[in-house]
C-alpha positions as CSV (number, residue, x, y, z in Angstrom):
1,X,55.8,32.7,-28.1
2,X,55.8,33.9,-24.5
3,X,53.6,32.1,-21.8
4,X,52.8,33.9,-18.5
5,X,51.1,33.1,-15.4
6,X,49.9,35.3,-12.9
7,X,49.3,34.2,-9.1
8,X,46.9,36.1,-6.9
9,X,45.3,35.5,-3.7
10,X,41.9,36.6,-2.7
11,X,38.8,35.9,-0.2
12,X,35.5,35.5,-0.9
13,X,31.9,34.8,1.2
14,X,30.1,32.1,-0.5
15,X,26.8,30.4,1.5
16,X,26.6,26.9,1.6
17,X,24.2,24.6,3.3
18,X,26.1,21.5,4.3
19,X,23.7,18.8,5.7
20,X,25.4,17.0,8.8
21,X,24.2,12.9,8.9
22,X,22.7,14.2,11.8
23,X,20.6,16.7,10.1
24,X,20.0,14.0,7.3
25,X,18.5,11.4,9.5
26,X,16.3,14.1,11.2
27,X,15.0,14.4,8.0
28,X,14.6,11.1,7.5
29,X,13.0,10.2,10.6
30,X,10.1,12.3,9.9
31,X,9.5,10.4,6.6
32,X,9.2,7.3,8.4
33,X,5.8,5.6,9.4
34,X,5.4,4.3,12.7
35,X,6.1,0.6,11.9
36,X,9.5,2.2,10.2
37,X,10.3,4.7,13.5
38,X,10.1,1.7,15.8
39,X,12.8,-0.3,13.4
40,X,15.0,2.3,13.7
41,X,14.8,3.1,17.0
42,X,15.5,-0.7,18.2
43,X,18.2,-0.6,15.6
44,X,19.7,2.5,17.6
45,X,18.9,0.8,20.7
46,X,21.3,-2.1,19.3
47,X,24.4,0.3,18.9
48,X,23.6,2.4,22.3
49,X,24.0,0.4,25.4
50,X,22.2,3.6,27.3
51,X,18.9,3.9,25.2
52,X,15.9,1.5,26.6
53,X,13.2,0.9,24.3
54,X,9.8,1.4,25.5
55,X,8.0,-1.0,23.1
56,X,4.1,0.5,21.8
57,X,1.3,-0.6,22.8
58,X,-0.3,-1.9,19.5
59,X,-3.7,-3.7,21.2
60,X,-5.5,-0.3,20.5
61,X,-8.9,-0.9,19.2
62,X,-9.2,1.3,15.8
63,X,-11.5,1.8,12.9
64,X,-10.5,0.1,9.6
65,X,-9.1,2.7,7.4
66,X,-11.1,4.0,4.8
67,X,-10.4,6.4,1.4
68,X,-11.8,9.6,1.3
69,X,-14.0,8.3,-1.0
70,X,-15.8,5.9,2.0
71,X,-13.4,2.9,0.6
72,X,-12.6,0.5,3.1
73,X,-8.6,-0.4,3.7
74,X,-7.2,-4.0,4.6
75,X,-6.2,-3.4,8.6
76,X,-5.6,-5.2,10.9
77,X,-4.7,-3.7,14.2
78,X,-2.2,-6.0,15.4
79,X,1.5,-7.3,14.4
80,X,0.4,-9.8,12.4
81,X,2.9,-13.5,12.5
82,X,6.0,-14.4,10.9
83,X,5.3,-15.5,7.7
84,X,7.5,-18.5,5.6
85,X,7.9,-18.1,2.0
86,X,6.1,-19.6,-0.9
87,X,9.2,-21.5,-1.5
88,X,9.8,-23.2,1.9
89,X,5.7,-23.6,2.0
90,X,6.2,-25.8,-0.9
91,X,9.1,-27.4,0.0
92,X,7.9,-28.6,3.1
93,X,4.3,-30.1,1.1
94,X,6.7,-32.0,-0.8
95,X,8.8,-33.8,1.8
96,X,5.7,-34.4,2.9
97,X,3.5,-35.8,0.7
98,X,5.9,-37.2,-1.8
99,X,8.3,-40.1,-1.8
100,X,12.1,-39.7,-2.4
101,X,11.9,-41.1,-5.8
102,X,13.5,-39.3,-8.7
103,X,10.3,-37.7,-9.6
104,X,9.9,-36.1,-6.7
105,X,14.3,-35.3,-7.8
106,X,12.2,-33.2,-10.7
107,X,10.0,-31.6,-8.5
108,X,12.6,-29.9,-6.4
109,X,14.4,-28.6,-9.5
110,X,10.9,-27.3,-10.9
111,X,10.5,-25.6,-7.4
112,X,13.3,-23.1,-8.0
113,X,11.9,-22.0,-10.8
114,X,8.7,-21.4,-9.2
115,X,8.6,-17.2,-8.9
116,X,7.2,-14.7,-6.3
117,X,3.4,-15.2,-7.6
118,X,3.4,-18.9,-8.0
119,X,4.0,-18.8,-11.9
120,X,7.3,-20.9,-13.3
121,X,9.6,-19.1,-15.2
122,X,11.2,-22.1,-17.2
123,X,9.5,-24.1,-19.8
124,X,9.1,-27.9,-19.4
125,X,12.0,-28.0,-23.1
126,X,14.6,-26.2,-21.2
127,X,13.7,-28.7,-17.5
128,X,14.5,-31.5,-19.8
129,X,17.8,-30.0,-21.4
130,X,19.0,-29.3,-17.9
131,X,18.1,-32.6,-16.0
132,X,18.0,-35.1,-19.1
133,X,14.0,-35.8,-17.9
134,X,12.0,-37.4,-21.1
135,X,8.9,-34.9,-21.5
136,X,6.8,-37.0,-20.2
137,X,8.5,-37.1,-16.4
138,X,8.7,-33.4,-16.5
139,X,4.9,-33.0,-17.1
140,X,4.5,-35.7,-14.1
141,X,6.6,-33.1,-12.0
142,X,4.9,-30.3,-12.6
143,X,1.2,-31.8,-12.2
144,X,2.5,-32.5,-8.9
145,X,3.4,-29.1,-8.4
146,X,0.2,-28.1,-9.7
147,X,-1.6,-30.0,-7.0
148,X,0.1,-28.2,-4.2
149,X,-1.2,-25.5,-1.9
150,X,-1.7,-22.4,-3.1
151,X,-4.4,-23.6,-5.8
152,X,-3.1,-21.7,-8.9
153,X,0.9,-22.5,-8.1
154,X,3.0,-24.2,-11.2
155,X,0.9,-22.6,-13.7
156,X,2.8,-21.3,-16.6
157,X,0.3,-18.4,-17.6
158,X,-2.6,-16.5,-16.6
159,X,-5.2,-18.7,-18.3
160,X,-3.9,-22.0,-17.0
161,X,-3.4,-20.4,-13.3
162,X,-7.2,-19.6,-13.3
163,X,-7.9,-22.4,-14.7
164,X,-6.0,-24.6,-12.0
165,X,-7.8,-23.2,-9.2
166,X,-11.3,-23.4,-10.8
167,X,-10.8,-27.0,-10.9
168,X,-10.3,-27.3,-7.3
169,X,-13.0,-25.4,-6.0
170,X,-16.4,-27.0,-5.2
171,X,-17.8,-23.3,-6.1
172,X,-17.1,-23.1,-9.6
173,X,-20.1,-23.1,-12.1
174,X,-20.4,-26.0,-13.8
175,X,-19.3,-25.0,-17.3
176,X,-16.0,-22.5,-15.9
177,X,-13.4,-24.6,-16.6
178,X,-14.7,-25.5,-20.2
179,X,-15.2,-21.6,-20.6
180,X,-11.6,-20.6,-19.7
181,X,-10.1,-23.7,-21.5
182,X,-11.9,-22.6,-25.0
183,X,-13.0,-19.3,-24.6
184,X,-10.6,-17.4,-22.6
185,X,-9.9,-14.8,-24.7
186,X,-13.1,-14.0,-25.5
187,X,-13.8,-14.1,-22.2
188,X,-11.0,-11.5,-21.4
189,X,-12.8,-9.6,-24.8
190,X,-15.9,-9.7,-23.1
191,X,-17.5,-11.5,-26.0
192,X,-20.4,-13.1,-24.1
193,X,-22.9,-13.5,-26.4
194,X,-20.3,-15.2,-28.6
195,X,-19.3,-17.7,-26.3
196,X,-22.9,-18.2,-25.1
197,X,-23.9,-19.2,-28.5
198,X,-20.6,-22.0,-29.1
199,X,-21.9,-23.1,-25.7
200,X,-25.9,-23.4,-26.4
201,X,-26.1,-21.9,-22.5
202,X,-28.0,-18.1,-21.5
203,X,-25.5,-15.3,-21.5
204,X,-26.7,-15.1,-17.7
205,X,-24.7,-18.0,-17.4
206,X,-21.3,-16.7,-19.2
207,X,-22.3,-13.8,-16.8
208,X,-21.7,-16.3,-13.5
209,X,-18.7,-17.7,-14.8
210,X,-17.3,-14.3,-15.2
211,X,-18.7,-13.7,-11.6
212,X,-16.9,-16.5,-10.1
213,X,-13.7,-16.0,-11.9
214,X,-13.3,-12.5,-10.3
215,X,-12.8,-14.7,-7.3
216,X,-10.2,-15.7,-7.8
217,X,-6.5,-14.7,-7.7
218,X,-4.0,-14.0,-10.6
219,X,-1.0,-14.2,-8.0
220,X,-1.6,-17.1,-6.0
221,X,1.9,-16.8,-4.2
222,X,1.8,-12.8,-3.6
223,X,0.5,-13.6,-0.1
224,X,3.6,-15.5,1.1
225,X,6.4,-13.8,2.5
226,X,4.8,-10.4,2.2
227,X,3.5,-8.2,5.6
228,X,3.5,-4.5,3.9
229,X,-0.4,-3.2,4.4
230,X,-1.3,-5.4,7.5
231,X,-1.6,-3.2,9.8
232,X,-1.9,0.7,10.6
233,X,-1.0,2.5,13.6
234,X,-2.5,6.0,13.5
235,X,-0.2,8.8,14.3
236,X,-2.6,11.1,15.4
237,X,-6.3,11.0,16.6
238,X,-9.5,13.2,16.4
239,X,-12.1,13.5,18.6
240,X,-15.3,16.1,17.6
241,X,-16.9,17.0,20.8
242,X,-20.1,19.7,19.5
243,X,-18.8,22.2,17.4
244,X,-15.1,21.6,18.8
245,X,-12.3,19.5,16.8
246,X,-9.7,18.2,18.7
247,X,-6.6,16.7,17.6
248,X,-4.0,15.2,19.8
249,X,-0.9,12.4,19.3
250,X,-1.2,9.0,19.0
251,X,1.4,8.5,22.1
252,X,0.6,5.2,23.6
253,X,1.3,4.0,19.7
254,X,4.8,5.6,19.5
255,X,8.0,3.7,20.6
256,X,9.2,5.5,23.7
257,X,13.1,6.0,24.5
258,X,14.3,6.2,28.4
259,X,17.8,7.0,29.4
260,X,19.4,4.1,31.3
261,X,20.9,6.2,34.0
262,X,21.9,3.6,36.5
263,X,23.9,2.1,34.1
264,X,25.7,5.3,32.9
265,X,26.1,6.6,36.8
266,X,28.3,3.0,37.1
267,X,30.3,3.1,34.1
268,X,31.4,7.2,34.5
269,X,32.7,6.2,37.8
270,X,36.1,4.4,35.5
271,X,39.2,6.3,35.4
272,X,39.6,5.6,31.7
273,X,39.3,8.7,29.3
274,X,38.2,6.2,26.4
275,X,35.3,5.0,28.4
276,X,34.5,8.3,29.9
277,X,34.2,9.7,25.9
278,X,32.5,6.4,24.7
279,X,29.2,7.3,27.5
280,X,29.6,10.9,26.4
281,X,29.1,10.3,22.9
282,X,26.3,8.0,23.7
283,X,24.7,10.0,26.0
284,X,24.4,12.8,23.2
285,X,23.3,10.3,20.5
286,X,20.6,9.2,22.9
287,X,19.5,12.9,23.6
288,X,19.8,13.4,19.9
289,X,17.2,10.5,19.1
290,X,14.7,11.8,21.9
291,X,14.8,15.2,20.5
292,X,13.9,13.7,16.7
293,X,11.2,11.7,17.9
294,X,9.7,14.5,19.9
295,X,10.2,17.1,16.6
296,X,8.7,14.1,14.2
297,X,5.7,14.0,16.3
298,X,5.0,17.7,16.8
299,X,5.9,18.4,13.0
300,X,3.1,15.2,12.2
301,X,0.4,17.2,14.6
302,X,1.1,20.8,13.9
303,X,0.6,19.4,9.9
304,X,-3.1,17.5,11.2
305,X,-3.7,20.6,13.1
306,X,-4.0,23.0,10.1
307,X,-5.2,19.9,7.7
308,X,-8.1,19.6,10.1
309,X,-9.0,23.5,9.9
310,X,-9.3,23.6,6.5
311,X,-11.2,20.7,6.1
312,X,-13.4,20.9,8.8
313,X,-16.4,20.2,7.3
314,X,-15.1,16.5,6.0
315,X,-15.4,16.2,10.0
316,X,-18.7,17.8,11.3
317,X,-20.8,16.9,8.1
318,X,-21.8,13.5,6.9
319,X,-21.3,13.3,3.5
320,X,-17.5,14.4,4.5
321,X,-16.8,16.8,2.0
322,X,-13.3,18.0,1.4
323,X,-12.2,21.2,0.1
324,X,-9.4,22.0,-2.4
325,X,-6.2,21.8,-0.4
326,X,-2.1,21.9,-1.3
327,X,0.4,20.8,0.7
328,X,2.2,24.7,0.0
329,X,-0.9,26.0,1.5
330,X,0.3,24.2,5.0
331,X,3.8,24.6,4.0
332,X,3.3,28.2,4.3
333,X,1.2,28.4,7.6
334,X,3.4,26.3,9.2
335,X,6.4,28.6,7.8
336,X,8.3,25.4,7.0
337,X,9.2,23.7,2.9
338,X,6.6,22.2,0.8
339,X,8.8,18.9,0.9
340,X,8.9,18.9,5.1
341,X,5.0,18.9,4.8
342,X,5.2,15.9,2.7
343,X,7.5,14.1,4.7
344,X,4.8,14.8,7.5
345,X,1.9,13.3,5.9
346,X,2.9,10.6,3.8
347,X,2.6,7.3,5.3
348,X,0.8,9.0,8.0
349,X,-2.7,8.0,9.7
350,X,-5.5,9.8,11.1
351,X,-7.7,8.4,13.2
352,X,-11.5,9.5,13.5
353,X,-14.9,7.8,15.1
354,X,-16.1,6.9,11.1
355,X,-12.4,5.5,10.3
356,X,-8.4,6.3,9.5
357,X,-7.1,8.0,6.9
358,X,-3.8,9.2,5.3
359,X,-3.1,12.3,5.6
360,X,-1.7,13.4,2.4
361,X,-5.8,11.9,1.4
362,X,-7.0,15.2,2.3
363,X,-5.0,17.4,-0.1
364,X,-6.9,17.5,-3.4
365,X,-6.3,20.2,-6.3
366,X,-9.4,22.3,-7.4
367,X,-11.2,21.3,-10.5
368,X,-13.2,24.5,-11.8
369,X,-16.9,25.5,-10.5
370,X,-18.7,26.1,-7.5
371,X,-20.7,24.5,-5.0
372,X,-24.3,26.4,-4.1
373,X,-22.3,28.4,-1.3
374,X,-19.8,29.5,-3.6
375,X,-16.9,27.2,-2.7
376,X,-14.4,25.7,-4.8
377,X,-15.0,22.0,-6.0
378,X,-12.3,19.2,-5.0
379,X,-11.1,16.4,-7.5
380,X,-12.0,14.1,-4.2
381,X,-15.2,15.5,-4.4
382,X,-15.9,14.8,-7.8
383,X,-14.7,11.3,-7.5
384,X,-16.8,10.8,-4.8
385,X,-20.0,11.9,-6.7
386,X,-18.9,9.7,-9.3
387,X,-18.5,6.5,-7.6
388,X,-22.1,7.1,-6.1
389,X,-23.5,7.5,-9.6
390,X,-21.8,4.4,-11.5
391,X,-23.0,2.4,-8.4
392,X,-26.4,3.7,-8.5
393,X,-27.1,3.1,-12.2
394,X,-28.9,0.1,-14.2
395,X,-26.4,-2.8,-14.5
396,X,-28.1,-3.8,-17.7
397,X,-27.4,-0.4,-18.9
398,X,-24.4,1.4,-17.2
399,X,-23.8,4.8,-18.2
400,X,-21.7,6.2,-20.8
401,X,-18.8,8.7,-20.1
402,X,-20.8,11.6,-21.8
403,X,-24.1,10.3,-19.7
404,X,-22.0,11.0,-16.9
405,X,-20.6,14.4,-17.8
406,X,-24.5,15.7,-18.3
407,X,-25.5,14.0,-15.4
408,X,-22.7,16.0,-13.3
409,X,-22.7,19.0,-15.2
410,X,-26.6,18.9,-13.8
411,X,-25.0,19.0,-10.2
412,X,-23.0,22.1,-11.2
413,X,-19.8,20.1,-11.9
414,X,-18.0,21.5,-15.3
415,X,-15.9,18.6,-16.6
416,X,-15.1,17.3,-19.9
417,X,-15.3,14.0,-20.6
418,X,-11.7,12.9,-20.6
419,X,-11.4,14.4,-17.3
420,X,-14.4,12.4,-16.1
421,X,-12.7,9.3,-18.1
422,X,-9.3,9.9,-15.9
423,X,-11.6,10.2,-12.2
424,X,-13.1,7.2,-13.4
425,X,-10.0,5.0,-14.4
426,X,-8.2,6.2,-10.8
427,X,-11.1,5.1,-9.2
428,X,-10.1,1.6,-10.9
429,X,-13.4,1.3,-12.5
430,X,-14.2,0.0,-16.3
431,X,-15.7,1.3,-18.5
432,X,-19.7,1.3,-19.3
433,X,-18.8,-1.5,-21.7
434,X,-17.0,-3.3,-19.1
435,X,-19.4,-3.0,-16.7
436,X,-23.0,-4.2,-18.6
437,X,-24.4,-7.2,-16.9
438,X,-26.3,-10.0,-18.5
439,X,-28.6,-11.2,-15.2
């Protein structure tokens, strides 16, 4: 058998887009929010002795942040404080208020086990394998636990969580406890008339309890340890002046980078080549980072710019309407990729005289029909309307799915009723079921 093998050389032209880290932060940096740009640029600041940071000025005083929808957002619009964590909170309540005895011993192991939310994650069995605790010491340590700030922390499940913090509050109706101790699942069931019946009380009364329980908190350690949501620094601003829309940057909330020239005037006067290439290469990175804030910030308002054209009615009429409106629609006015106008507007606040908003909030896809001057309808819209009717409607008798299909299909809105099902569940609202009152 005879083998050959032939050699041969040859060029070819391929295009190839190879993305330089440079290039990939750039990217990057546009993604960011503003609380994220300002951790990266003191993090920058750390590795380049000639960048100054210029912190923001975050006493600026905003509107609360709403949903297009006229939903109000938590904001606050200051850094908020350093926060401990749920596990050093309740490690200094023990040292405390408890004696070094060998029970508190069993608290401190019960602690670990104590998750994120406040709920422990071993059983009392495997406490007592592990420590060689009778039961009856390992129910001690937990009550303890139990008796600690947040009200709700220690509890093993839902139902005992709930109940834990009904116990401690002076606000609780009378019969709560007793209703989520027997009745919780028909409670969850919404079985009212059921448990008002075992009870001998009004289902008004089952009705309060229910009330009172949506008080309350089914993560009662969530808060510790957590800052995301606090606060929200708009990027860009909006000021409607008559018939004119302006929208300018958000500057004074923006971390600011100044070269620090003196210093770099000193150090360029050493003979050494190393030093000499060290300020060069800083000098560019620092020239590099000014240039990515500046092109973040004019890539965030040229995207505001054409959101607010399109939707310029959400900003000169009062019932804010918005108008169906994809990101490739600004993509292509912009002549830049879908994915850059994305970057731009996710994460990204807007703020107006009647509140902030996200940016990507205004883009909504068109759902089918007309309004009466013959423009397209907006899912936002739609959701809207809903909202306004489910609030609107008899408690004692809240209205079906179907109800609210005729009801909007009188408004000129065509939708079936699994799509008004799906508004309705993104809206986070129950069903009618779910929603019948008994006062």
């Amino acid at each position: 058998m005879k083998f050959q093998q032939n050699f041969s050389q040859a060029q070819s032209q391929k295009q190839k887009l190879a993305l330089t880290q440079k290039l990939q932060q750039s990217i990057q940096v546009l993604q960011y929010s503003v609380e994220e740009l300002s951790e990266f640029v003191d993090s920058e600041a750390m590795e380049n002795p000639l960048i100054e940071v210029i912190e923001p000025n975050y006493t600026l005083n905003y509107s609360k942040p709403m949903s297009n929808s006229g939903t109000e957002i938590n904001y606050l619009n200051q850094i908020p404080d350093t926060r401990i964590s749920l596990f050093e909170h309740l490690i200094d309540q023990i040292h405390l208020n408890y004696r070094d005895t060998y029970l508190r011993t069993l608290v401190l192991y019960l602690v670990e086990y104590i998750d994120l939310n406040g709920f422990l994650t071993t059983t009392l069995d495997e406490a007592c394998d592990q420590t060689g605790a009778n039961a009856v010491q390992m129910l001690d340590a937990l009550t303890l636990i139990q008796q600690l700030d947040p009200p709700g922390v220690g509890a093993r499940d839902l139902q005992e969580c709930l109940m834990l913090q009904t116990e401690r509050d002076d606000a609780a109706p009378e019969i709560a406890y007793l209703v989520l101790e027997e009745h919780f699942q028909e409670l969850v069931d919404r079985k009212w008339p059921e448990i008002a019946k075992a009870l001998a009380v009004p289902v008004s009364d089952i009705q309060r309890v229910f009330d009172f329980i949506q008080t309350l908190t089914p993560t009662p350690g969530a808060s510790f340890g957590s800052t995301d949501g606090l606060y929200i620094i708009p990027d860009v601003l909006v000021k409607v002046t008559g018939e004119e829309i302006l929208v300018s940057s958000n500057r004074r909330g923006m971390p600011e980078v100044k070269f620090q020239q003196t210093y770099f005037d000193q150090m360029t006067k050493s003979k050494d080549p190393e030093v000499i290439k060290y300020l060069e290469e800083k000098k560019q990175d620092f020239q590099w980072l000014q240039k990515t804030i500046q092109q973040r910030g004019d890539t965030i308002l040229r995207a505001a710019g054409a959101i607010v054209e399109h939707q310029r009615d959400f900003f000169m009429q009062e019932h804010r309407p918005l108008k169906p409106l994809t990101m490739k629609v600004i993509a292509d006015e912009l002549e830049v990729h879908e994915s850059t106008v994305s970057r731009a507007v996710n994460g990204k606040y807007m703020e107006t005289k009647f509140g902030v908003f996200e940016l990507k909030s205004f883009f909504s896809q068109k759902v089918g029909g007309q309004n009466e001057d013959g423009e397209d309808i907006s899912a936002n819209t739609i959701k809207k309307r809903l909202r306004e009717l489910i609030n609107d409607e008899d408690k004692g008798k809240p209205l079906s799915d179907q109800k609210l299909v005729e009801l909007l299909k009188a408004e000129s809105f065509e939708l079936s009723r699994r799509t008004v099902a799906k508004y309705r569940e993104a809206l986070k609202i129950p069903s009618s079921s779910k929603r019948k009152r008994f006062d």
